[in-house]
ChimeraX commands (.cxc) that place a marker at each C-alpha (Angstrom):
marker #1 position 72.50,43.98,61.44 radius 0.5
marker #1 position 70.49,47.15,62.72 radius 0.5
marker #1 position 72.15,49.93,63.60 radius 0.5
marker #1 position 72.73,50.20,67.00 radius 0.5
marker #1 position 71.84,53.88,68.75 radius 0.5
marker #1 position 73.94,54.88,71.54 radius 0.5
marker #1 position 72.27,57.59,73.70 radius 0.5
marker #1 position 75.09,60.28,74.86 radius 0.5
marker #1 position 74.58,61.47,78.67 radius 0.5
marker #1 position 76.26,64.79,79.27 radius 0.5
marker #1 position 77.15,65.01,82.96 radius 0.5
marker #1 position 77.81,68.62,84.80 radius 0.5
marker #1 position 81.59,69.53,85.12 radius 0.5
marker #1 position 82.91,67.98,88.33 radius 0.5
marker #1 position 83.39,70.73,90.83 radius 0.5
marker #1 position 87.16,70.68,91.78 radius 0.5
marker #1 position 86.92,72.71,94.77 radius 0.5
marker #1 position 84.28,72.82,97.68 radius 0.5
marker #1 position 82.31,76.11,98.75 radius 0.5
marker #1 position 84.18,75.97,102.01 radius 0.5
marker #1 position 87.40,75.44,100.04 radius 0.5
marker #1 position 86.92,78.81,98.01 radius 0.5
marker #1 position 85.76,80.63,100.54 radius 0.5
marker #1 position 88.60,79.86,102.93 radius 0.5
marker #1 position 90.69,80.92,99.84 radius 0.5
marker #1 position 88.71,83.87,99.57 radius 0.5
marker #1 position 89.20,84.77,103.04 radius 0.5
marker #1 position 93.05,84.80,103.19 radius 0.5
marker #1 position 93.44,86.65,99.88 radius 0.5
marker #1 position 91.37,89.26,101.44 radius 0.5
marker #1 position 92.94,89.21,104.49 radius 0.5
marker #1 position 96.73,89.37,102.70 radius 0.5
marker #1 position 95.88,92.21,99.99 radius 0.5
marker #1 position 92.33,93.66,100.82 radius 0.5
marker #1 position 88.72,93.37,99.01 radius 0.5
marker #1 position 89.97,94.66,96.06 radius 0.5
marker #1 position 91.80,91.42,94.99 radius 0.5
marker #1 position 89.57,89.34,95.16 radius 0.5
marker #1 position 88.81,89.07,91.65 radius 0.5
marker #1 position 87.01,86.00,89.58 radius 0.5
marker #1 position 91.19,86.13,88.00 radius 0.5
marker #1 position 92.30,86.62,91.59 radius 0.5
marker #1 position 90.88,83.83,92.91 radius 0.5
marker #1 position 91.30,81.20,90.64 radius 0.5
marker #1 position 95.38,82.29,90.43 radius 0.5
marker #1 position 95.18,81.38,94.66 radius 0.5
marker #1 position 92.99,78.40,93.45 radius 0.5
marker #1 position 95.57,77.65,91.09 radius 0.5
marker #1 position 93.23,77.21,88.26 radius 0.5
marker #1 position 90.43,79.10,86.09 radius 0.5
marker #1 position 87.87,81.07,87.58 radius 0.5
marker #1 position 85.29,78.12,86.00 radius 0.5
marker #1 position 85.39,76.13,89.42 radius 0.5
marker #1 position 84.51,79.49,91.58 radius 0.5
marker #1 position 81.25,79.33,89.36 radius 0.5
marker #1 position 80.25,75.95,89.38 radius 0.5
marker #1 position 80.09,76.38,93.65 radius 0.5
marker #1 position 78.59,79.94,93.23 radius 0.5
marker #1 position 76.66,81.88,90.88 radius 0.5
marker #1 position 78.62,85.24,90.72 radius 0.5
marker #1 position 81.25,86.92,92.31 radius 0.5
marker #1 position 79.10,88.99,94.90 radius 0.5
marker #1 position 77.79,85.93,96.69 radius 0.5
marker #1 position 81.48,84.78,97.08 radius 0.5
marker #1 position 82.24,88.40,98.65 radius 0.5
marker #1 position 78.95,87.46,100.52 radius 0.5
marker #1 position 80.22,84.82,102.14 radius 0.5
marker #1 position 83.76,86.13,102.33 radius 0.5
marker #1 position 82.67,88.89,105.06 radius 0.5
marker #1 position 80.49,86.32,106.77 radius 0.5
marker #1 position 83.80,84.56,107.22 radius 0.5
marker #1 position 85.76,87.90,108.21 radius 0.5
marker #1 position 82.35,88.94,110.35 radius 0.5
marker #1 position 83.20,85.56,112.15 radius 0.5
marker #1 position 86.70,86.34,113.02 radius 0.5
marker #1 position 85.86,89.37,114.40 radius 0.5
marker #1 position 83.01,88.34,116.66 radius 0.5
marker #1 position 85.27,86.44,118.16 radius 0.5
marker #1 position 87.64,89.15,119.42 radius 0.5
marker #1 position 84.65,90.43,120.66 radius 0.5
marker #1 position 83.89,87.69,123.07 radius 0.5
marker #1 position 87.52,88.04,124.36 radius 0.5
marker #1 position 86.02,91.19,125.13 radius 0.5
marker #1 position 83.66,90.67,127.11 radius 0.5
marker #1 position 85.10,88.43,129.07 radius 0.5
marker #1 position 87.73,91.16,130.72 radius 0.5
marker #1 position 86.41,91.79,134.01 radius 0.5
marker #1 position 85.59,95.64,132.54 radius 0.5
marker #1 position 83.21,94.11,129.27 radius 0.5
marker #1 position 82.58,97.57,127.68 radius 0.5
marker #1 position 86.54,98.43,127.99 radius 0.5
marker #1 position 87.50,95.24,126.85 radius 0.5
marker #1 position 85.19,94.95,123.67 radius 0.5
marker #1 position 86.67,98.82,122.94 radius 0.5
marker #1 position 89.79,97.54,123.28 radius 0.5
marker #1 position 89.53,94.20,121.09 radius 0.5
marker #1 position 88.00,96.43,118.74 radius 0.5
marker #1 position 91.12,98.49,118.25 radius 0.5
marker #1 position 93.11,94.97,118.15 radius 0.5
marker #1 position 91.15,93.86,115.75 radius 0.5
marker #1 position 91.71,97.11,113.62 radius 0.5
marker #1 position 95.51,96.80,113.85 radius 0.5
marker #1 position 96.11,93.24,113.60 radius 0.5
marker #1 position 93.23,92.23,111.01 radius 0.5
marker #1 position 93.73,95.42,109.11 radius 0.5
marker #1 position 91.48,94.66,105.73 radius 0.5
marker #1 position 89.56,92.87,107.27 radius 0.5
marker #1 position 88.40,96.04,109.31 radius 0.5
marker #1 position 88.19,97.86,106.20 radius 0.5
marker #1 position 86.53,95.16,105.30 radius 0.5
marker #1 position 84.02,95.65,107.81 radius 0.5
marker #1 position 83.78,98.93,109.23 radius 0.5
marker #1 position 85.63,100.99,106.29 radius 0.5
marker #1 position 83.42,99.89,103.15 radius 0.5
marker #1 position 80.38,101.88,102.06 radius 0.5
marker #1 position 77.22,100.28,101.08 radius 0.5
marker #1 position 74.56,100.67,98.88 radius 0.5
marker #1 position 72.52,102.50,102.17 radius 0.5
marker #1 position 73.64,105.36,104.14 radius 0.5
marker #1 position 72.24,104.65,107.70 radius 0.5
marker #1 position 71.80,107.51,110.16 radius 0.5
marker #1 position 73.93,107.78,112.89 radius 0.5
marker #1 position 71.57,106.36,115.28 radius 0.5
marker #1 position 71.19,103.40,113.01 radius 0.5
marker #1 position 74.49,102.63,112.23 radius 0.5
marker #1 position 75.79,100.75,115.23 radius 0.5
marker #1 position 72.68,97.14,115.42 radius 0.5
marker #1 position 73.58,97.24,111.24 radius 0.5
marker #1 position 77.14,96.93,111.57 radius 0.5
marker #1 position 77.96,95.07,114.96 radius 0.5
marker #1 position 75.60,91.95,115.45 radius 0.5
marker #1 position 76.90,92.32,118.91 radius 0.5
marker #1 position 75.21,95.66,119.81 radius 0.5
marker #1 position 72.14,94.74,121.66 radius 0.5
marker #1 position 75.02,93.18,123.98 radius 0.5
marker #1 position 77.49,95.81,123.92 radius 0.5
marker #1 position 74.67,97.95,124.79 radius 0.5
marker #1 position 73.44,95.42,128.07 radius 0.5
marker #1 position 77.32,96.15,129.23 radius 0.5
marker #1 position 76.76,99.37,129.86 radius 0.5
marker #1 position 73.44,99.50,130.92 radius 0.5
marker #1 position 73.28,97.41,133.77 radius 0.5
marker #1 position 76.63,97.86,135.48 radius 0.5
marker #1 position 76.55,101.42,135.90 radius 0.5
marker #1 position 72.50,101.69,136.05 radius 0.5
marker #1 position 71.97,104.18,133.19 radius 0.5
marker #1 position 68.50,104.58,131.14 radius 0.5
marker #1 position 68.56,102.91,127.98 radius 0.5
marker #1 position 68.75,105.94,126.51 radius 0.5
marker #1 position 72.08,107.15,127.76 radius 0.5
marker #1 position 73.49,104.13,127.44 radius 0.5
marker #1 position 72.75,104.02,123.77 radius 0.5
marker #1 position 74.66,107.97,123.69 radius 0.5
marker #1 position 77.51,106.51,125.59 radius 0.5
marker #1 position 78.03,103.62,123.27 radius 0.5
marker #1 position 77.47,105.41,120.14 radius 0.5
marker #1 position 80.33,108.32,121.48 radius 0.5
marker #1 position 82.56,105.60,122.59 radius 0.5
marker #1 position 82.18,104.28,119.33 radius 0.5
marker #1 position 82.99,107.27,117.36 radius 0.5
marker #1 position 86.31,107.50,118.85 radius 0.5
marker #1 position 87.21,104.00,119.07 radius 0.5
marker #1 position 86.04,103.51,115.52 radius 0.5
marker #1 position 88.41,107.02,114.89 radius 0.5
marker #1 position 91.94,105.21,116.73 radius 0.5
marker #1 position 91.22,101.96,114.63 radius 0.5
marker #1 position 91.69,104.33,111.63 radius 0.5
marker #1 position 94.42,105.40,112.43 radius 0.5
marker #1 position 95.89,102.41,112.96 radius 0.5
marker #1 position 93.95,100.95,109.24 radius 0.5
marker #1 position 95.27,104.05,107.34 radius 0.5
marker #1 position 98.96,103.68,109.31 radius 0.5
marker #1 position 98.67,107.92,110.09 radius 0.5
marker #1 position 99.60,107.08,114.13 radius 0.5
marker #1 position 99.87,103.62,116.27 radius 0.5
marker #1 position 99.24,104.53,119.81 radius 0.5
marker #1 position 100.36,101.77,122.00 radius 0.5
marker #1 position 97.52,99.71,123.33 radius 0.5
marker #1 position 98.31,101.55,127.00 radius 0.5
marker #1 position 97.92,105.17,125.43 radius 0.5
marker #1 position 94.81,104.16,123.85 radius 0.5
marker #1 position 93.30,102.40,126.61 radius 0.5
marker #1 position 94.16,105.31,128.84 radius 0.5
marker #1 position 92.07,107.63,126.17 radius 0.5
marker #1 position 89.14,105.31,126.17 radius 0.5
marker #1 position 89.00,105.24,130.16 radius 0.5
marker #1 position 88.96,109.27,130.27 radius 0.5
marker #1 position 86.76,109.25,127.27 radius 0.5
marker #1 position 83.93,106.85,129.06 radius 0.5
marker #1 position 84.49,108.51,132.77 radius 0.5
marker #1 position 83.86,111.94,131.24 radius 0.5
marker #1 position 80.72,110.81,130.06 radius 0.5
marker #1 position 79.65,108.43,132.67 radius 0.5
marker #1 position 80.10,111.99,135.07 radius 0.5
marker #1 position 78.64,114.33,132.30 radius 0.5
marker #1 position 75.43,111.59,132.24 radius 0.5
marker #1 position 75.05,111.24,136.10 radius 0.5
marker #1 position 75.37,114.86,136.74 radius 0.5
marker #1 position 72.86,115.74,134.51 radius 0.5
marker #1 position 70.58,113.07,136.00 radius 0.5
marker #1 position 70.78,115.07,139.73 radius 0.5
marker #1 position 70.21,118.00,137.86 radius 0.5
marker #1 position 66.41,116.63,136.08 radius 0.5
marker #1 position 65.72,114.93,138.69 radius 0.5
marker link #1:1,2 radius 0.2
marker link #1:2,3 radius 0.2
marker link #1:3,4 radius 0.2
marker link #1:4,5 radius 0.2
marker link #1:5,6 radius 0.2
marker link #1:6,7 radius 0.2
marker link #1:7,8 radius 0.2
marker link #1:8,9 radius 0.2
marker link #1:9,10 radius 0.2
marker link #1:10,11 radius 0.2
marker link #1:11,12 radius 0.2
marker link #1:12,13 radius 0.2
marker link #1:13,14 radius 0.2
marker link #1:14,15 radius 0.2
marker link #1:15,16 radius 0.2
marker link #1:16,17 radius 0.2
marker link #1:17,18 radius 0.2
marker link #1:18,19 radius 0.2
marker link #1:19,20 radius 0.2
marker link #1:20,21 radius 0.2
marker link #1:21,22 radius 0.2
marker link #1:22,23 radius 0.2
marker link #1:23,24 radius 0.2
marker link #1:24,25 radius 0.2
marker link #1:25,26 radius 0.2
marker link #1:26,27 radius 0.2
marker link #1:27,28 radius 0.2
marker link #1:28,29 radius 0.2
marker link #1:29,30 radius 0.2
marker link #1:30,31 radius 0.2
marker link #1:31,32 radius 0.2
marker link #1:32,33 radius 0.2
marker link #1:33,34 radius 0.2
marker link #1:34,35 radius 0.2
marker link #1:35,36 radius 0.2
marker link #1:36,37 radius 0.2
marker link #1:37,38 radius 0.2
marker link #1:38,39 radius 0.2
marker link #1:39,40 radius 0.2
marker link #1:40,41 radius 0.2
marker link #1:41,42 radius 0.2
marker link #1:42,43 radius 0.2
marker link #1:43,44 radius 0.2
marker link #1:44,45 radius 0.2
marker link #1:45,46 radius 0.2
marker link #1:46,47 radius 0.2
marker link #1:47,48 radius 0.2
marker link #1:48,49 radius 0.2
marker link #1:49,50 radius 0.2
marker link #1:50,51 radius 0.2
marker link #1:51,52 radius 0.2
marker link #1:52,53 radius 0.2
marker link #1:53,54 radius 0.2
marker link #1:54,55 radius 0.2
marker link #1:55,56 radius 0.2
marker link #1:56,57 radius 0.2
marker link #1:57,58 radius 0.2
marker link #1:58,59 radius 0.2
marker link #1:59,60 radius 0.2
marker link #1:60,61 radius 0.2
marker link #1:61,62 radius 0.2
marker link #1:62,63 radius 0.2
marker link #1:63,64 radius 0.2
marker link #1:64,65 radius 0.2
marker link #1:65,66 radius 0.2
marker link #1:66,67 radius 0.2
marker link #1:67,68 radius 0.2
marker link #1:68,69 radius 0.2
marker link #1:69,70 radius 0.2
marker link #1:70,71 radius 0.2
marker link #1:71,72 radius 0.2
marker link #1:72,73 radius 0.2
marker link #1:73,74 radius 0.2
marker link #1:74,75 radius 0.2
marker link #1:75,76 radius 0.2
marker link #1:76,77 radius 0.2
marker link #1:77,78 radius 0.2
marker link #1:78,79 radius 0.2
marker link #1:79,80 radius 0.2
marker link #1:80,81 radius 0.2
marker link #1:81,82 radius 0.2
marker link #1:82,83 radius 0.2
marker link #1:83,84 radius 0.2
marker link #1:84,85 radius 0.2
marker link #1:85,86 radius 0.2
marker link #1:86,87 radius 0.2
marker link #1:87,88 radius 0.2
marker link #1:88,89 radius 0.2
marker link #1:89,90 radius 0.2
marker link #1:90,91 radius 0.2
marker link #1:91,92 radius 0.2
marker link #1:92,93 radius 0.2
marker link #1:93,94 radius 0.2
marker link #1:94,95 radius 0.2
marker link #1:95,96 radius 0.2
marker link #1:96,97 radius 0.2
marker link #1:97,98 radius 0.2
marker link #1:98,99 radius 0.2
marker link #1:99,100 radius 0.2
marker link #1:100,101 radius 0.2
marker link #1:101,102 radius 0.2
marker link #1:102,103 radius 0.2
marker link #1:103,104 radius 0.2
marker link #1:104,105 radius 0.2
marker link #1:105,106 radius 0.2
marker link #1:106,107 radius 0.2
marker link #1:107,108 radius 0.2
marker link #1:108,109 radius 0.2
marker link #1:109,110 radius 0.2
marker link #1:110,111 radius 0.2
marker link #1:111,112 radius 0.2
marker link #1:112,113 radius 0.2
marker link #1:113,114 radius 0.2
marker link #1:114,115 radius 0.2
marker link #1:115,116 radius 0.2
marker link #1:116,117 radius 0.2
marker link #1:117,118 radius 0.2
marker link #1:118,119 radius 0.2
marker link #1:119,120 radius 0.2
marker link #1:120,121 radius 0.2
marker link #1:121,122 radius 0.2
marker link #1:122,123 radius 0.2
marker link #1:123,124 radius 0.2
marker link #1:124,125 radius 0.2
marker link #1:125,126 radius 0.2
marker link #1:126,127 radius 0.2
marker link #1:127,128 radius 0.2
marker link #1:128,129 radius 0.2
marker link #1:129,130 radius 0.2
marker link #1:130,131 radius 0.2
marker link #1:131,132 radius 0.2
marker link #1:132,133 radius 0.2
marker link #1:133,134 radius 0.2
marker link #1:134,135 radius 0.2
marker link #1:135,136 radius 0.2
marker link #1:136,137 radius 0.2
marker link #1:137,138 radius 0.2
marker link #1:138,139 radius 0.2
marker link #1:139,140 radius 0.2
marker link #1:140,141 radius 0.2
marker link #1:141,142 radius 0.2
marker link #1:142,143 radius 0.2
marker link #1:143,144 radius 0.2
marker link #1:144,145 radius 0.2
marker link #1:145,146 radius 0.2
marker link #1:146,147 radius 0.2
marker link #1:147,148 radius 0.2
marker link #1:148,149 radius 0.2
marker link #1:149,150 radius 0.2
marker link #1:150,151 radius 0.2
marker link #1:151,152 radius 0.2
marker link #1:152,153 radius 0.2
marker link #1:153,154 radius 0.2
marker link #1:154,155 radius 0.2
marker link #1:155,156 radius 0.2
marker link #1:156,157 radius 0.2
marker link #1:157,158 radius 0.2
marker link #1:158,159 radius 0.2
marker link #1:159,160 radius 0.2
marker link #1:160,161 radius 0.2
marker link #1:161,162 radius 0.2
marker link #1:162,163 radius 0.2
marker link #1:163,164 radius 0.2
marker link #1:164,165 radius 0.2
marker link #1:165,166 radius 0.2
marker link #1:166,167 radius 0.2
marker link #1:167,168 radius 0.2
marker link #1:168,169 radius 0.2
marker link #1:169,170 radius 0.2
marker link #1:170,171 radius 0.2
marker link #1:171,172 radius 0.2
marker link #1:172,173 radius 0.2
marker link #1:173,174 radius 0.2
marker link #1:174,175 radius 0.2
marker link #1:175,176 radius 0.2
marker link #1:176,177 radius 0.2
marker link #1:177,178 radius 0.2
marker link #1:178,179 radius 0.2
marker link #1:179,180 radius 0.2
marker link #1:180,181 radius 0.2
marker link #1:181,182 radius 0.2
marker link #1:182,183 radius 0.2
marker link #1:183,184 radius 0.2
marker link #1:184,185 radius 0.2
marker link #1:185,186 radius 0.2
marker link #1:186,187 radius 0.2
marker link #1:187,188 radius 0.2
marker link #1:188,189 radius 0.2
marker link #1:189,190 radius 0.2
marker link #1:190,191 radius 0.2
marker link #1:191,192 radius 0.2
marker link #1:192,193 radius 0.2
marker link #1:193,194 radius 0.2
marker link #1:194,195 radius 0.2
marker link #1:195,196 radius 0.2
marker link #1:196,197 radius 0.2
marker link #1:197,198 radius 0.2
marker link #1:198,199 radius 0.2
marker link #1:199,200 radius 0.2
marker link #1:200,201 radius 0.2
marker link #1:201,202 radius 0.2
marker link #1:202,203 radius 0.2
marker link #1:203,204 radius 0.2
view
């Protein structure tokens, strides 16, 4: 009797967990205890298993932190759109903004609160870190008829010190009440709008 030759076929581990699945888990962790926890260790403990599954769906830990701010990037566009539906747009994206900041807290810091490998100019900053600026921008351009120019200054000023509130509210230092810090934003934009339009009379 010959000796009969069995051929071995090694299949690849069985992935226990979908990308969606991990991601999801990603997200939460994130959202619960900030970037920092989310760890190859981290993750698999919420996974309740090894880190081996996060790396048979992905091949390191940055594209699951990738994906991870796509995911809190998501969430927040969609405060945004709340936004602009308030009968004010500009206003009411400002003001989902700061809601976003105080009820979403890491994932702001997430967001708006983590440096990068680039250090944009101020004039730069806002189309890299809002995919909603072009838009934001068209809100303030076309109801109150300013250049594009000016409407760009407004929105990057308005920005600075809506960006500087949501801070506050990140780092805990002061929680204005959404009144109070509505009220700022409205004295905030009508100085400008008056500072913009007088100047306008005055080179034209």
């Amino acid at each position: 009797m010959g000796v009969v030759e069995w051929e071995v076929i090694i299949l690849p581990p069985k992935q226990k967990f979908t990308k969606e699945e991990i991601i999801n888990t990603a997200f939460n962790l994130v959202r619960r205890d900030g970037i920092t926890a989310l760890t190859a260790r981290g993750l698999g403990v919420e996974l309740g298993t090894s880190s081996r599954p996060i790396f048979t769906a992905f091949r390191n830990m940055e594209e699951v932190q990738q994906e991870t701010m796509q995911a809190a990037r998501a969430l927040y566009n969609r405060y945004v759109e709340k936004g602009f539906k308030e009968e004010i747009a500009f206003r009411g994206v400002g003001m989902q903004y700061l809601r976003f900041a105080k009820e979403e807290s890491h994932l702001f810091e997430l967001l708006f609160m983590t440096s990068g490998e680039t250090a944009f100019h101020l004039n730069e900053i806002l189309p890299v870190i809002d995919d909603n600026s072009d838009k934001i921008l068209n809100s303030i351009q076309e109801p109150y008829g300013l250049s594009r120019e000016d409407s760009y200054k407004l929105y990057q000023a308005l920005w600075i010190f809506t960006h500087g509130i949501a801070c506050l509210y990140v780092t805990g230092v002061s929680r204005l009440s959404e009144e109070e810090a509505s009220e700022l934003l409205t004295e905030v934009f009508t100085g400008l709008i008056i500072k913009m339009k007088n100047e306008g009379k005055q080179n034209g």
